[in-house]
N, C-alpha and C positions, 0 to 999 in steps of 0.2 A: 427619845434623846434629842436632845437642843440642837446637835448639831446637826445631824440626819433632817430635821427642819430647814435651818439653815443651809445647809448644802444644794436643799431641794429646792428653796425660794433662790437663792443663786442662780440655778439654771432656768427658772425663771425670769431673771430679771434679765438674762442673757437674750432672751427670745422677744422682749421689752412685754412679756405678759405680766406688768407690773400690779394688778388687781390682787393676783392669785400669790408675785411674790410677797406682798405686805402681809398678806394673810398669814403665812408661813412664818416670815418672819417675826409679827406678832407672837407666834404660836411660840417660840424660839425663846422669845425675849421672855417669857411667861415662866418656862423653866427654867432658865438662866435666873431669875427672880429670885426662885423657890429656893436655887441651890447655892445661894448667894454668888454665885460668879461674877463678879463685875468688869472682868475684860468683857467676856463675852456680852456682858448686858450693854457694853460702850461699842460692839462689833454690831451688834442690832438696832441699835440708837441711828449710829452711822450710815448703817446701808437703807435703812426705814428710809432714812432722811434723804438718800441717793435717786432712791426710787420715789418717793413722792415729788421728788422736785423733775425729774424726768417725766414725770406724768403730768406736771404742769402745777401742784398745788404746792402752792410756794409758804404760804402760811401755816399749812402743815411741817412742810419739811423745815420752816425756819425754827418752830417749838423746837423736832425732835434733833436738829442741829445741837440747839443751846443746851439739849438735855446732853448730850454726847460728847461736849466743850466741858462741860462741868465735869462732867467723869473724869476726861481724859485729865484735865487742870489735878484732881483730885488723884489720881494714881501717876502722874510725872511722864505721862505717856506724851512726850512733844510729836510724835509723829500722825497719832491720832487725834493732837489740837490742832497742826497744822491743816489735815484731811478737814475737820471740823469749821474750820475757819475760812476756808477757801468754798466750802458747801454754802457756808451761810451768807458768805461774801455774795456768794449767785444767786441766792433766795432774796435779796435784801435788795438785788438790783433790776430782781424780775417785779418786785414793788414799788419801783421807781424811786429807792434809796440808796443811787451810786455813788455819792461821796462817802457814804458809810460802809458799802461793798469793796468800796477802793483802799480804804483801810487795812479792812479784813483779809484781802489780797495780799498787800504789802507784807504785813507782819508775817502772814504763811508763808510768804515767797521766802523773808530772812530767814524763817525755823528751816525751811527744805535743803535753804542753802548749806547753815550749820550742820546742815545732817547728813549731806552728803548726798541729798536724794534725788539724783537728776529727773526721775519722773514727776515726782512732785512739783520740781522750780518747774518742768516746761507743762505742766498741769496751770498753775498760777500764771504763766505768763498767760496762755490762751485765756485763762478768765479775766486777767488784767485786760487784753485785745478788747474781749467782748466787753466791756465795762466802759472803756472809752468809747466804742461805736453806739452805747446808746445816751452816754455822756454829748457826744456828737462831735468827740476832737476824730474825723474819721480817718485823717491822716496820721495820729498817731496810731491809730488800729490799725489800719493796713501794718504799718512798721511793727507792731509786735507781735500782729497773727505772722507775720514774715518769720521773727526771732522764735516765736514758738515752735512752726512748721522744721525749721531747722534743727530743732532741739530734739523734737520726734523724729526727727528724718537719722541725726545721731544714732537716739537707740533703739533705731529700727522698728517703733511704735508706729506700725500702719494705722490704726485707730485714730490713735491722736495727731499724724498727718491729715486724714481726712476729716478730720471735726476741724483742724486750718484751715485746711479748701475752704471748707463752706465758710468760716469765718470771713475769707480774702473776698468768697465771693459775696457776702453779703456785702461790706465795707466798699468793697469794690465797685457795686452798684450802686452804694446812697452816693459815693463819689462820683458820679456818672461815668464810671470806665465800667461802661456794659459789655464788652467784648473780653475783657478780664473776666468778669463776673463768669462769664458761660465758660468761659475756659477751666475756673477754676470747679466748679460747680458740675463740670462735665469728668473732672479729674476724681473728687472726691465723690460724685456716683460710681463712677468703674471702682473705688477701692472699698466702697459700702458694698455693692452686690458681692465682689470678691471673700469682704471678712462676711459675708449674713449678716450685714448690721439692719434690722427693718426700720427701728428708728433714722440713722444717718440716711436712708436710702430715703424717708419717707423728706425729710428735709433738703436732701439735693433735691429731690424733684420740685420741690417749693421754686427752691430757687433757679432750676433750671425755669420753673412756668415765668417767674418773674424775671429772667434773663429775656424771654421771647416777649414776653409783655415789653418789657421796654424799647424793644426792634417791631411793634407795632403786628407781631403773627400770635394773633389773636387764638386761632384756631389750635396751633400747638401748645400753645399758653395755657388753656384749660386743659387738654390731652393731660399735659403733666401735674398741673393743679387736681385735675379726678386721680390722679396715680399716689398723689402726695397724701391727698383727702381719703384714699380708701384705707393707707396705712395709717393714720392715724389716728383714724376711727377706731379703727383693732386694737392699738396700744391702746387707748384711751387719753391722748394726752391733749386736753382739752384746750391751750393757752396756743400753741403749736397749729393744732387743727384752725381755730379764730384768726389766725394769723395768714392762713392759706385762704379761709371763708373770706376774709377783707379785699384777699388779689383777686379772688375769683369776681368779687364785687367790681370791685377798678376797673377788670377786664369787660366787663357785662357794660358797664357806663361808657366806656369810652367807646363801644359800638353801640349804644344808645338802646341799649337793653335797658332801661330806669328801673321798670319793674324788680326784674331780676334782681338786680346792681340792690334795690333799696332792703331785698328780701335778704340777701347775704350779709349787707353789713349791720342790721338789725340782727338775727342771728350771733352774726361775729360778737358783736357789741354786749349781749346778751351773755358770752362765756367770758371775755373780759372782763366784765363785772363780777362776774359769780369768783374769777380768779383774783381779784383784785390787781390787774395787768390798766397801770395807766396811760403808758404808751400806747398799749392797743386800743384804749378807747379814744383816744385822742385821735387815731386814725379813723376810727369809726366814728365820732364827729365831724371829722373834716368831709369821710364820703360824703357822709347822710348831709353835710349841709350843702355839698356838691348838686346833687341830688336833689335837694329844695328849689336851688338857683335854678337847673334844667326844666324844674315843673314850675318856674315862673315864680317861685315864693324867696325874692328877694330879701325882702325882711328877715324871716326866717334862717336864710342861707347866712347872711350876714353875722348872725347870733351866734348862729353855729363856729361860725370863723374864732370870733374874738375867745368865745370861752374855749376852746384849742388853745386858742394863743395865750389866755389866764394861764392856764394847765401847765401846756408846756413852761411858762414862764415858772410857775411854784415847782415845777420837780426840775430846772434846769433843763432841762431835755432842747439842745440848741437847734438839732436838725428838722423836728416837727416843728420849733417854733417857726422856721423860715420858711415852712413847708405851710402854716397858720399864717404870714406875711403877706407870703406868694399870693396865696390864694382872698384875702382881705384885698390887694391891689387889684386882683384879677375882675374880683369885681365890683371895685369902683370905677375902673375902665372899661367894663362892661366888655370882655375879651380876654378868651387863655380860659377857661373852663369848657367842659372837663379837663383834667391836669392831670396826666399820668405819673403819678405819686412813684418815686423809687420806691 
């Protein structure tokens, strides 16, 4: 029975053992196929596409998004295009396509609204937040993980309060209000351990390593970077994980670990590409050419710089570009590197 699948990959993807939910869910979508069902084949389209983008493969989930858009377009189901829309909005801005995520955003936000679906609109706003924070207007993302955090905080959506923490706290942090950042970051860990979220939990601790990373305690900074790293090694969410491997990197360089530091963001840089995550290579450029400069290779370092700075500059990405400037100045003045990247 399809559903008996389904129901089973469900409590899977709750546990974020998303490997095993796809499976299931395939399995699902396979006799919903047979039996011509097509809610149910747009109910597996969906959550496929939830869970591949939680696990970090973005160009998977963006296909089985579009297949699931099409459905829903085709049966008049606006609430499963708005779900669909606002999925692909976040796939599309984890490949450095957030003018076109911000779109996708908008128009969900209006169907949710027609609809009446208050979880929905405060679902879009959080992805509208994140959309701007890697856009790099970060002051408007603080402002809208704010209106979102409120809107879950309404209907009593613990979940969706602590996926704001961490949003406040990230945004918080490229802002350099580090003392927010832990604050917030310390809030949405106690409500992860609370729900069993291992994902959410696996991400506070991210950000809790990179709250102490920026107050220079090195030592607690990885404590939580190994706690963040050992969960998402389990889930498997490979984009997520690179993103932790890069701070562990920053951390290692800025106590003049080189070795270390060059072996984590090679690594990192290594699932970035296999995800096609541009931003994160971008960081993983700027380490490794960080990295050059320390071992004397000027030239090299320099190289490094500017193509960050191309990069940033083709996908808009405003905050690394400055982060690409900073560090170009840095060393032309021959002073300020290493540079503890927010």
């Amino acid at each position: 029975m399809a559903v008996d699948f389904f129901q089973k990959a469900e409590e899977y993807r709750k546990k974020a053992e998303y490997s095993k939910a796809i499976e299931l869910y395939n399995k699902a979508l396979a006799l919903c196929r047979n039996n011509s069902d097509i809610t149910c084949v747009l109910d597996c389209y969906l959550s496929i596409a939830d869970t591949l983008r939680a696990k970090g493969d973005f160009v998977k989930s963006k296909e089985s998004y579009k297949e699931g858009l099409s459905l829903a377009e085709a049966l008049d189901d606006l609430s499963s295009e708005a779900d669909a829309l606002v999925g692909l909005g976040l796939s599309l801005r984890a490949l450095g396509d957030w003018p076109e995520a911000l779109k996708m955003i908008y128009k969900a936000s209006r169907m949710y609204r027609n609809l009446k679906d208050r979880k929905g609109e405060a679902f879009s706003m959080w992805a509208r937040a994140g959309t701007f924070r890697i856009q790099g207007d970060i002051s408007r993302a603080i402002k809208t993980y704010s209106t979102s955090l409120e809107m879950f905080r309404e209907l009593k959506d613990r979940s969706g309060m602590a996926y704001s923490y961490c949003g406040l706290g990230g945004s918080s942090r490229v802002g350099s209000r580090f003392g927010d950042s832990e604050k917030y970051y310390k809030m949405a860990n106690r409500m992860f351990g609370r729900l069993d979220d291992r994902f959410g939990l696996a991400y506070s601790f991210c950000g809790l390593g990179n709250a102490r990373r920026m107050d220079s305690d090195w030592k607690n900074s990885l404590k939580y970077f190994q706690q963040a790293g050992r969960l998402y090694r389990k889930i498997g969410d490979r984009v997520s994980y690179a993103y932790t491997l890069w701070s562990v990197g920053t951390t290692y360089m800025m106590i003049g670990k080189i070795k270390q530091a060059h072996e984590q963001y090679s690594e990192s840089a290594r699932f970035f590409h296999d995800t096609k995550d541009p931003r994160g290579e971008i960081y993983c450029i700027l380490g490794m050419g960080e990295v050059d400069y320390l071992r004397g290779e000027r030239l090299k370092a320099r190289k490094a710089f500017l193509k960050a700075d191309k990069s940033a500059d083709r996908y808009g990405f405003k905050v690394e570009k400055k982060y690409a400037e900073r560090l170009l100045k840095a060393h032309d003045d021959k002073k300020g590197i290493p540079m503890n990247i927010p």
